[in-house]
N, C-alpha and C positions, 0 to 999 in steps of 0.2 A: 427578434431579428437584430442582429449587429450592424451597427450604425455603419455605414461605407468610412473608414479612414480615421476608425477609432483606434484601431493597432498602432497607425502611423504615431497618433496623439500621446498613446500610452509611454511609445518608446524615445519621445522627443521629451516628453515629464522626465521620465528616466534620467536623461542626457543631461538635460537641463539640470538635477535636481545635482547629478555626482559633478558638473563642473565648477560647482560653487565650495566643493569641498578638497581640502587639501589631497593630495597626494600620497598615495601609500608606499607606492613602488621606486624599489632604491633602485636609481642606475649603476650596477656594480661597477663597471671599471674603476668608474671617478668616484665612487662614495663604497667605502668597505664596509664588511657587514659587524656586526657586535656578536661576537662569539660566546658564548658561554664559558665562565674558567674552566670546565674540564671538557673544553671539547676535545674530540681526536683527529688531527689533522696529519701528521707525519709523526714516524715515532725517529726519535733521538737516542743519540746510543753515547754515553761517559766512558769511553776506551779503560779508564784508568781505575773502575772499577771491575771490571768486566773480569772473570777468573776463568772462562772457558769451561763452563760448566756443562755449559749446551742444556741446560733447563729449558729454556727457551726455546732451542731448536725442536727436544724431543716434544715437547706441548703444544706446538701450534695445529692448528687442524689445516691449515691450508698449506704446511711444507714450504715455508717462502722465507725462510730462515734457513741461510747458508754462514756455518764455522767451519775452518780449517784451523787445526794447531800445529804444535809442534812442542816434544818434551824437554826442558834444559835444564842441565844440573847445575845445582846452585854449591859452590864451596862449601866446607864447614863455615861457621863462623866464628869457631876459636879453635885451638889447635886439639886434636883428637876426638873431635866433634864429626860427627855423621854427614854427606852428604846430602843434601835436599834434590830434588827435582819439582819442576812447577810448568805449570802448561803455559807457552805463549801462542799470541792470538795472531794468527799468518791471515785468515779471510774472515769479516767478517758482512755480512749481505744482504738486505729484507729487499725481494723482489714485491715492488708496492701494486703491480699488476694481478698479482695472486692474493697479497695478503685484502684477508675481508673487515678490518681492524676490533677485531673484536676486545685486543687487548691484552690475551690471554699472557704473553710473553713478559709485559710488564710486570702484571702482577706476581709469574712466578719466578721473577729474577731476585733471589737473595740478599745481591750486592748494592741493588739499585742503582745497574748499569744501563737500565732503556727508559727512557722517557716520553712521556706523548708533549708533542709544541702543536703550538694550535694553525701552523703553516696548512695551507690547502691547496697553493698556489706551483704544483710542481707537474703540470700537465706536460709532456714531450711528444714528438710528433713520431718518435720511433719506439717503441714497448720494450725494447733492450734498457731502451736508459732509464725506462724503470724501476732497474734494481741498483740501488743504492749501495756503494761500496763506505766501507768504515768512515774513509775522507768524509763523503758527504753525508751519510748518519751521524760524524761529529760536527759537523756545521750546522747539523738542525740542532744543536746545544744550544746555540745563542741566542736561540727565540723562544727555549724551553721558558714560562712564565714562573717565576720565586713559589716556594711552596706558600700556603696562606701562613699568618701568622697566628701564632697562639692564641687562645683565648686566655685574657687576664684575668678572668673568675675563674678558668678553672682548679682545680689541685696540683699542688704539687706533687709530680712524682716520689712515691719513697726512697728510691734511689740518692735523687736528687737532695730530696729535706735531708737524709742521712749524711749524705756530705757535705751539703752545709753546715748540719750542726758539728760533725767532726772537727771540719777548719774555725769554727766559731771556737769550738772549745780549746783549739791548739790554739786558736789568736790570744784568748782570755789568758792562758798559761802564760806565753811567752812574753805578754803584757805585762801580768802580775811579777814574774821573772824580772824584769828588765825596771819594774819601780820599787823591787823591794830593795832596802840599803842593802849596802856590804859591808861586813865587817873588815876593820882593818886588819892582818894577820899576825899572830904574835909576837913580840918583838920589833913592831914596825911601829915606830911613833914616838908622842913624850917620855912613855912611861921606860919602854924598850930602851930606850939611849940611856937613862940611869945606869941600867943592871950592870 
């Protein structure tokens, strides 16, 4: 049989036991959380990449990627040369109320015009101003975080070593070039002022 007022006892241990111990719980306003580098918190868009591909629009599963273009022809650029046309970018929109950030758009953007920034903090009291016009998908640029950097043991790409060694070898030339004598040319000198 249970002692009368042993429960009370248990749960006072308890109390007792967790107020001698720090604190777990961050008060967020005043204390931000530590994000992980690849979190996803708003995605970022680099305008000046962007080719209007609409990659991105056709792959997403939630449809919350809104492009409008429009086609402009581009002059030749030298005379009898062909006109160009190129697509410019009239809308471009991620209603963030639909999208479920899975990412997909990121990864299959070519040009590496959409970015994730680790922002989280864009809650609105009205779900219109949820969707994000270009303006403000290029202001979430400035929170995008630097790609990491290299690792210095790894290899050098072959691209890379190849052109090094090219301009190495063009340095070596132009080197050797520039310290070997010259000769003086004929008839210029002691001997030439004789004749």
């Amino acid at each position: 049989m249970p002692i009368p007022g042993s429960g009370l006892a248990k749960g006072l241990a308890v109390t007792l036991r967790t107020m001698t111990k720090k604190t777990v719980t961050a008060q967020y306003p005043d204390v931000q959380p530590e994000l992980p580098p690849r979190s996803r918190g708003v995605i970022g868009l680099f305008e000046e990449n962007c080719t209007v591909c609409m990659l991105c629009a056709r792959e997403c599963p939630d449809w919350c990627i809104y492009i409008d273009s429009h086609k402009e022809t581009v002059p030749a650029a030298v005379e009898g040369g062909r006109e160009r046309s190129r697509n410019v970018l009239d809308r471009f929109a991620i209603d963030f109320s639909l999208c479920m950030y899975c990412g997909i758009c990121i990864e299959v953007c070519p040009f590496d015009a959409l970015f994730w920034s680790p922002e989280f903090e864009y809650a609105e009291t009205d779900i219109h101003e949820l969707t994000h016009e270009r303006d403000k998908l290029r202001e979430w640029m400035w929170t995008v975080p630097a790609p990491p950097a290299l690792d210095p043991g790894a290899e050098e790409p072959k691209e890379v070593a190849a052109a090094r060694k090219a301009a190495d070898k063009l340095a070596a030339a132009q080197a050797a070039e520039a310290a070997a004598p010259t000769e003086p040319a004929p008839g210029s000198g002691p001997e030439g002022d004789r004749a």
